[in-house]
VOGU-3710 file (C-alpha; in Angstrom, 3 decimals, decimal comma):
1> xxxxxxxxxx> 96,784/61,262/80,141  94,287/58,154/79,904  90,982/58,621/81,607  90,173/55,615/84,596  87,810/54,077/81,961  90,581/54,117/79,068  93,144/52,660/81,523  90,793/50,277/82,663  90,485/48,853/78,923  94,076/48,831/78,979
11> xxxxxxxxxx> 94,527/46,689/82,002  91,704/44,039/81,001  93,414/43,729/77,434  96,927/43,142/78,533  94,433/40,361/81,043  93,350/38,850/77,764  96,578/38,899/75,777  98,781/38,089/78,695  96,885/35,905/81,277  99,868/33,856/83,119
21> xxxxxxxxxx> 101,939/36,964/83,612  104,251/36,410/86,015  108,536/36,887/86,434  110,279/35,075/83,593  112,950/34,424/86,671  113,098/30,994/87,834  113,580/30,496/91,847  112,338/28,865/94,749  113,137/31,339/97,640  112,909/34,612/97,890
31> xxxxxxxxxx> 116,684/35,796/97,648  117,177/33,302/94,578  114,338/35,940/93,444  116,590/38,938/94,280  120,041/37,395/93,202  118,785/36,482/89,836  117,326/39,660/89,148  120,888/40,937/89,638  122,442/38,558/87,418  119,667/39,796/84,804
41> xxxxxxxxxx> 121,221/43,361/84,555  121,820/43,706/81,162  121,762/40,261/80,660  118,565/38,159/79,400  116,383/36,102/81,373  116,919/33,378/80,031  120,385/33,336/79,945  119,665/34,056/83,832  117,739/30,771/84,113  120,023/28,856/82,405
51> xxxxxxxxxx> 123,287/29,722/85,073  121,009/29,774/88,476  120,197/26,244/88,531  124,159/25,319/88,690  124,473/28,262/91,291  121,866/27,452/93,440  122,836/23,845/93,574  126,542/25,035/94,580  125,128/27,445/97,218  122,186/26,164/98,669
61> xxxxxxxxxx> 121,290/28,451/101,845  121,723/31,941/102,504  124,438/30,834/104,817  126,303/29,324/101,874  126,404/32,286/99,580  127,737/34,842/102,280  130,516/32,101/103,492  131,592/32,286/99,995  134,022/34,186/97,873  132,902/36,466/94,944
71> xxxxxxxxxx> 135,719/34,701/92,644  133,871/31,173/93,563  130,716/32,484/92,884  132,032/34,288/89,580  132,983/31,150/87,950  128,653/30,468/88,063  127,924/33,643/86,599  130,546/34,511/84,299  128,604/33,795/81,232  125,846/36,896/82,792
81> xxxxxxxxxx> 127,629/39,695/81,460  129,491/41,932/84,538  130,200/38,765/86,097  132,843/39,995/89,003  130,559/43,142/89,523  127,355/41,175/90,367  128,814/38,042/91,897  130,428/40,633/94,691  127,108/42,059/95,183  125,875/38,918/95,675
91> xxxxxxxxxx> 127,918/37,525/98,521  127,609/40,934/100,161  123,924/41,235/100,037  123,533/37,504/101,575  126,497/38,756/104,251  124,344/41,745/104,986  120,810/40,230/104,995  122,086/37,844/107,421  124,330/40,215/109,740  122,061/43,654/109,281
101> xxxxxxxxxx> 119,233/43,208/107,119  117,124/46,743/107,135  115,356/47,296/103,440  116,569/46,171/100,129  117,389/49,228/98,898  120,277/49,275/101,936  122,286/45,768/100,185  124,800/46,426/96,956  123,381/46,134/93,573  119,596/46,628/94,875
111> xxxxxxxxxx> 117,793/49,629/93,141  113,924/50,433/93,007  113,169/48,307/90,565  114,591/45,136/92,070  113,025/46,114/94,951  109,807/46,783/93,582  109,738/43,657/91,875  110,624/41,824/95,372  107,908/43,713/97,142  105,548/42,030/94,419
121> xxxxxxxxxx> 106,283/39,084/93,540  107,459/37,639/96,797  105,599/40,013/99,713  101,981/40,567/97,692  102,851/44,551/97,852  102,301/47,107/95,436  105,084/47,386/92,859  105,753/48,731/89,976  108,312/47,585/88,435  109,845/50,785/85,645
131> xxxxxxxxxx> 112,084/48,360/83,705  112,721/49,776/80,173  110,025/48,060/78,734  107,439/49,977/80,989  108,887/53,049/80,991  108,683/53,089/77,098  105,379/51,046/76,557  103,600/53,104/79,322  104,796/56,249/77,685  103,482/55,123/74,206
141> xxxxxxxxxx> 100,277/54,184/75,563  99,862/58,122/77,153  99,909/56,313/80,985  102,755/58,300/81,887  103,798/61,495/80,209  106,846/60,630/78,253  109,458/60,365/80,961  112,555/58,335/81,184  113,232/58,591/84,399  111,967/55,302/85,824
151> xxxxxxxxxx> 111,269/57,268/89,694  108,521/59,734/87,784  107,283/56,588/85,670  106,595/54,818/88,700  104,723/57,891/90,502  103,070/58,563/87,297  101,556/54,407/86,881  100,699/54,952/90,811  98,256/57,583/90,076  96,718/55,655/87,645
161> xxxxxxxxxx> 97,424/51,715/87,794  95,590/50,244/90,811  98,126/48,956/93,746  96,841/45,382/93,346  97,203/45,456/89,210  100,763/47,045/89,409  103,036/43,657/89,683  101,525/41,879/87,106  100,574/44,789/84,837  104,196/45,688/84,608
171> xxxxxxxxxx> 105,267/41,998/83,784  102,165/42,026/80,928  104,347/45,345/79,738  107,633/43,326/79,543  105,737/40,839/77,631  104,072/42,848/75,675  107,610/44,446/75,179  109,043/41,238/73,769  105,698/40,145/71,841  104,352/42,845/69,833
181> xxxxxxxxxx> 105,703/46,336/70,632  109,624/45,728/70,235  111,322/48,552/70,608  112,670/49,037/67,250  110,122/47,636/65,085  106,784/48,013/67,147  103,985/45,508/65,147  101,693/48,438/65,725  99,153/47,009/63,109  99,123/44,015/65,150
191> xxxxxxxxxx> 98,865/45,027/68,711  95,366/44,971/69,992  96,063/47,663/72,215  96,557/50,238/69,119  93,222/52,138/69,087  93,982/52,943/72,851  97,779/53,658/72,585  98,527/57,381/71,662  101,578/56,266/69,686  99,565/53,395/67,455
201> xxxxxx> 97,073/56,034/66,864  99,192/57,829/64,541  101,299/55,144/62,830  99,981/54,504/59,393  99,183/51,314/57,849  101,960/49,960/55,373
//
């Protein structure tokens, strides 16, 4: 595992390389925030951004979305991959945030990493947000031992990623995911992160 000064370097590099990092998700309130990160299920962002503007026109309040009927809302989503899946969860989470609203991991669809993500980008909490990205950058790096299991990632980047770093350090991974260390054809010669990344260490030069 890194030592506090290695991970340190880490952080203020990904600072350097990345310093806007923020949610590729476009929205203006917060459960815009948690519906599109539904709709982004194994879908792309910007796919995501291109549907949401159409849908959030069409439903405009909170109100509107749980009056609604999955099939309605479907017909904005459809091109999202899973479309009657995630439209369903949709009208049920906005049903159930505004009937009995007790934690985001209660409403359909929500797991820890949506959560996390909600907690900081919208509340100012810690989160760390394990998206497959993070779980296999971090593990590359030697932040977290190797795991794919995106619960021991995030107790693992706890220990060692400050609370107030962990939002945008995990969206500096995503980029840094789509930028430089792909996942199957990592530019390790390339990534300025190499001499501190256990992986890049060991990759020859072509």
């Amino acid at each position: 595992m890194k030592s506090p000064q290695e991970v340190a370097a880490i952080i203020r590099r990904l600072k350097e390389l990345y310093p806007d990092a923020a949610c590729s998700l476009d929205y203006g309130k917060d459960y815009e925030l948690l519906f599109s990160v539904r709709l982004a299920a194994q879908c792309t962002d910007a796919r995501v951004n291109q549907v949401t503007p159409a849908l959030f026109a069409r439903f405009p309040t909170l109100e509107a979305f749980a009056a609604a009927s999955p099939e309605e809302v479907g017909e904005y989503v459809r091109s999202c991959g899973f479309w009657r899946a995630k439209a369903r969860d949709i009208v049920a989470s906005a049903q159930m945030l505004l009937s009995d609203f007790g934690g985001l991991l209660r409403l359909p669809g929500v797991g820890r990493k949506t959560a996390n993500l909600i907690l900081g980008d919208v509340y100012g909490q810690a989160g760390y947000v394990c998206d497959t990205h993070c779980i296999r950058i971090t593990g590359l790096l030697g932040l977290t031992d190797g795991s794919k299991d995106p619960l021991k990632v995030e107790q693992q980047l706890r220990a060692c990623i400050p609370p107030e770093e962990s939002s945008n350090f995990c969206h500096r991974m995503v980029l840094h995911g789509r930028a430089v260390c792909v996942a199957r054809r990592p530019d390790c010669a390339g990534c300025t992160l190499r001499d501190l990344c256990d992986y890049g260490k060991t990759v020859r030069e072509p």
